[in-house]
C-alpha positions as CSV (number, residue, x, y, z in Angstrom):
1,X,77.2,98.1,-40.3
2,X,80.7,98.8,-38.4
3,X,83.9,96.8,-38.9
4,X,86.1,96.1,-36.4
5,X,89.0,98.8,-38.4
6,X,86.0,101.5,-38.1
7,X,87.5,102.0,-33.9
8,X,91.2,102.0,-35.6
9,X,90.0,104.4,-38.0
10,X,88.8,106.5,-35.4
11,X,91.2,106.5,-32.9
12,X,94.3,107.3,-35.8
13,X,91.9,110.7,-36.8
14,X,91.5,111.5,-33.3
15,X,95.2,111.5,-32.6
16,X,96.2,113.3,-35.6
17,X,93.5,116.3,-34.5
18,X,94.9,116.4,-31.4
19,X,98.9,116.0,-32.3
20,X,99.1,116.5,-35.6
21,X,101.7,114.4,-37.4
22,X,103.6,114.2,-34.3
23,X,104.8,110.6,-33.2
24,X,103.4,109.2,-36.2
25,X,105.4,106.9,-38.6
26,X,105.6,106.4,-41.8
27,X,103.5,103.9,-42.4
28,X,100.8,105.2,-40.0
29,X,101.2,108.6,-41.9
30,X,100.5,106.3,-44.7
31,X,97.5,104.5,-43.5
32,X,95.5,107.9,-42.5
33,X,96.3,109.0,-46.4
34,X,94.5,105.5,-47.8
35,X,91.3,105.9,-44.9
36,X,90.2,108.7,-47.8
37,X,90.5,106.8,-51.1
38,X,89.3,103.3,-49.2
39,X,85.8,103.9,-47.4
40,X,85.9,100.7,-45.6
41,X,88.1,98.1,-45.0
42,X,91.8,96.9,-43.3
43,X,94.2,99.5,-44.9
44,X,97.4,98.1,-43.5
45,X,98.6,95.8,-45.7
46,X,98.2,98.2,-48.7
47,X,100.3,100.4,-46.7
48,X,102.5,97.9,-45.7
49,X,102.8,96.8,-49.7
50,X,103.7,100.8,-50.7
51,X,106.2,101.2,-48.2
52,X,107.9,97.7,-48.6
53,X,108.6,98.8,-52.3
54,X,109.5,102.6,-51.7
55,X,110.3,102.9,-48.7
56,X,109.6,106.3,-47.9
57,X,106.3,108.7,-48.7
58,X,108.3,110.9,-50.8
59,X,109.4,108.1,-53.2
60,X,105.6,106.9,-52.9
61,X,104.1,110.1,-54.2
62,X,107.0,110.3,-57.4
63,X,106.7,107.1,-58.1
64,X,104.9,106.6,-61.9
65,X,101.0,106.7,-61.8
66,X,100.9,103.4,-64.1
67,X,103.3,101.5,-61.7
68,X,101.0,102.8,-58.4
69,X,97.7,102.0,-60.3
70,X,99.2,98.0,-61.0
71,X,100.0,97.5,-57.0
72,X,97.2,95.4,-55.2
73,X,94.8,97.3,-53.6
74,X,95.7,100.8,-55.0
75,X,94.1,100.9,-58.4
76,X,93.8,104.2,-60.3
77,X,91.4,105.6,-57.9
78,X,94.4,105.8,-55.0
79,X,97.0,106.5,-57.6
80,X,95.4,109.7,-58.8
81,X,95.5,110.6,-55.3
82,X,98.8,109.5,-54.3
83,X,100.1,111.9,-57.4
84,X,97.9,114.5,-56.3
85,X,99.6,115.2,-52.9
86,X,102.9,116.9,-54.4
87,X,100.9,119.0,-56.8
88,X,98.9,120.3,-53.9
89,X,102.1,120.7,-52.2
90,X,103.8,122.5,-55.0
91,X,100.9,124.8,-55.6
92,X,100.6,125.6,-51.6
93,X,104.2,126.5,-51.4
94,X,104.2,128.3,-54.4
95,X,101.3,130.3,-53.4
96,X,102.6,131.3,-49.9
97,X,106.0,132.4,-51.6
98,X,104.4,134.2,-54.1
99,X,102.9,136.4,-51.6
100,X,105.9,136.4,-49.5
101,X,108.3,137.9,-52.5
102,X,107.1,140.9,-53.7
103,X,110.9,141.9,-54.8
104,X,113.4,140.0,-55.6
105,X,116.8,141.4,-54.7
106,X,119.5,138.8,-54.4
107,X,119.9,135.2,-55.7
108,X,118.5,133.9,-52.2
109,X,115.2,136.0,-53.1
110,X,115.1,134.3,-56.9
111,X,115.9,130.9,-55.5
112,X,113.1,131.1,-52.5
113,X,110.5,132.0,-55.2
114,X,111.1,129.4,-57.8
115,X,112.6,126.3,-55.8
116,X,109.2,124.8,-54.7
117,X,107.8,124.9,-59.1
118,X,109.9,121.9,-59.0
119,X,108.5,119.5,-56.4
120,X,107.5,116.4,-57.8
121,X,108.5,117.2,-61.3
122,X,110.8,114.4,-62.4
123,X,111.4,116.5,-65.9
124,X,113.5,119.6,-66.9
125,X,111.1,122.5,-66.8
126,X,112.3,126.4,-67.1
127,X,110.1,128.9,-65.6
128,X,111.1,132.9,-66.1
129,X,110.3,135.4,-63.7
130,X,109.8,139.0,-65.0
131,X,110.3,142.3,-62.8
132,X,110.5,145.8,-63.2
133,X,113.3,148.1,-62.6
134,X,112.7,147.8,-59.2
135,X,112.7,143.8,-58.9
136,X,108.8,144.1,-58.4
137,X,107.6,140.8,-59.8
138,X,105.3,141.4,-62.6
139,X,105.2,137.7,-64.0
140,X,106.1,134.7,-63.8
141,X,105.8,131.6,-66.0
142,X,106.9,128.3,-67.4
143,X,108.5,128.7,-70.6
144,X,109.1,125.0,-71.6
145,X,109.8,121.5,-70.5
146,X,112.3,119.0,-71.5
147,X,113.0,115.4,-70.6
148,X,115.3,113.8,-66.9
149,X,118.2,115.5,-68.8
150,X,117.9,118.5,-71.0
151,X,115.4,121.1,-71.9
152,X,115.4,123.9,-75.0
153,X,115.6,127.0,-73.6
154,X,112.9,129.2,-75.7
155,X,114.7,133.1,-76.5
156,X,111.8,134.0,-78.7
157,X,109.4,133.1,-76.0
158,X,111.1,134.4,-73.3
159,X,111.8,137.7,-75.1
160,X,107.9,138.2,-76.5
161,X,106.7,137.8,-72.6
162,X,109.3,140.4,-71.8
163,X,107.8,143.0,-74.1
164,X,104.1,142.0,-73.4
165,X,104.7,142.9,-69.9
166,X,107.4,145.9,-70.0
167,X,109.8,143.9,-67.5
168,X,113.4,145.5,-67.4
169,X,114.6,142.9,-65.7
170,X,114.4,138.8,-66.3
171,X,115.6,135.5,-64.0
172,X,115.2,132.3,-65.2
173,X,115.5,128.8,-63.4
174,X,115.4,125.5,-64.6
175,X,115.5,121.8,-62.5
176,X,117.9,119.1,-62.8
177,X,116.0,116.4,-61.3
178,X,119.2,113.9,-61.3
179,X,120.8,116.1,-58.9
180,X,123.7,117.8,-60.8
181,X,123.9,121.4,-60.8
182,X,126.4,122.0,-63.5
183,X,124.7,123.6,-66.6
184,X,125.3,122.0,-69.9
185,X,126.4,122.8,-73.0
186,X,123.4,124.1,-74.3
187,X,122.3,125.5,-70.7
188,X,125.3,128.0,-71.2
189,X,125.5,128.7,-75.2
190,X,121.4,130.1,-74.7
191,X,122.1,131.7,-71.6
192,X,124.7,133.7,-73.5
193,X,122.2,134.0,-76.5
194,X,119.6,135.2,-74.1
195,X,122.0,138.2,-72.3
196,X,122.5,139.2,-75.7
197,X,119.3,139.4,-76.8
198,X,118.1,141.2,-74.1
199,X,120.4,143.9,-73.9
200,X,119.2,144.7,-77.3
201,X,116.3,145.4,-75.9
202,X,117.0,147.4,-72.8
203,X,116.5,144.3,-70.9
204,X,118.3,142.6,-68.5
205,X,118.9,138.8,-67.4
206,X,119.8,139.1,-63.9
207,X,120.2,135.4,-63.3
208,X,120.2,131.7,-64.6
209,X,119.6,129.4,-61.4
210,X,119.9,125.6,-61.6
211,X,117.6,124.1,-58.9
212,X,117.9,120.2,-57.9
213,X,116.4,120.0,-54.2
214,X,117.1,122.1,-51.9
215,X,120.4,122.8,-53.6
216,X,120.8,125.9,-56.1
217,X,123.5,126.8,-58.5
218,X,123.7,130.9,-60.0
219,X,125.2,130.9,-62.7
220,X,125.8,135.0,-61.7
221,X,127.4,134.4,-58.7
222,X,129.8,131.1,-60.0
223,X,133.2,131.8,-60.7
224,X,133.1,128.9,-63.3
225,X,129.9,130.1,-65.1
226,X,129.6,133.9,-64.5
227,X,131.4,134.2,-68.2
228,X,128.2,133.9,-69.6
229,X,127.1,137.7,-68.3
230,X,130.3,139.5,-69.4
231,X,129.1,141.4,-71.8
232,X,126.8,143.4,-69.7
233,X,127.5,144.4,-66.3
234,X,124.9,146.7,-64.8
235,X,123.6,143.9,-62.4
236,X,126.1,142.2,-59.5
237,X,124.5,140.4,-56.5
């Protein structure tokens, strides 16, 4: 039997097929989002109840799942799909870089191919990226994960995936998810550690990039920071 929100239903899916997200707001965004974790029913005020407390969909999809899950009318069944959206995200972004970047040349190339590993992740993570002598990606992966504020960047790890894939050439980027760029203490004492360690080896670090955003800091290219690569000099963006 139909309900008098099966025509609203309707008419918001038949708009968004024929415009997209265009002239939608928020909250309607919202709405088409909780059509496919609610079969049946007035949607509204659960949307109205999300946004009245976050505000915006970006805040909705980061908030925690355990705070989501409490909020009336969401329950774990919306919550595991309200988290969901920015893994999808990350993972679609990722993959379309990843086959975008076949090289990476300059910072800009490093930054455009890790950036989007960090949406939605609200803790430190450090992913490494290993190339040939040519800056042909070979691999890439996530070497650890800290808390909001720090992380312990893993030499040994780093260094054994070096040598398991015959990469000449490493970068490595980690998030700040409070929005500073400035690399701690630690960020710069095992950056140093790491240059060393490679050159041992034959290998390079060609970077350490600080991602929070959209925003980006190299520690290569930073007149503050670029200290930490003095020792070996082969690589210069």
């Amino acid at each position: 039997m139909s309900s008098p929100h099966d025509g609203h239903r309707a008419r918001m899916k038949k708009r968004y097929r024929a415009t997209g997200m265009k002239g939608f707001s928020e909250h309607e965004k919202l709405e088409l989002i909780l059509f496919y974790t609610h079969a049946r029913g007035d949607v509204n005020p659960i949307a109205h109840r999300l946004m009245e407390k976050y505000r915006t969909l970006s805040a909705i999809f980061d908030a925690p799942f355990e705070e989501l899950k409490n909020i009336e009318g969401v329950g774990e069944h919306t919550a595991t799909f309200l988290k969901l959206i920015p893994d999808l995200c990350r993972e679609y972004m990722i993959e379309l870089e990843s086959g975008n970047q076949t090289k990476l040349i300059t910072t800009t190339d490093i930054c455009n191919y890790m950036k989007y590993r960090f949406i939605g992740i609200k803790e430190e993570v450090l992913y490494a990226v290993y190339m040939d002598n040519t800056c042909k990606v070979l691999r890439c992966e996530e070497i650890s994960q800290g808390n909001v504020s720090s992380l312990t960047i893993n030499v040994r790890k780093l260094t054994e995936i070096a040598l398991s894939c015959n990469a000449t050439t490493v970068a490595i980027a980690h998030n700040h998810p409070g929005g500073a760029l400035h690399p701690s203490a630690e960020d710069l004492q095992a950056t140093i550690h790491l240059v060393e360690t490679f050159k041992n080896l034959g290998i390079q670090l060609s970077d350490h990039v600080i991602i929070s955003g959209s925003n980006y800091l190299s520690l290569r290219q930073s007149e503050q920071y670029c200290y930490v690569f003095d020792n070996e000099k082969r690589f210069s963006f």
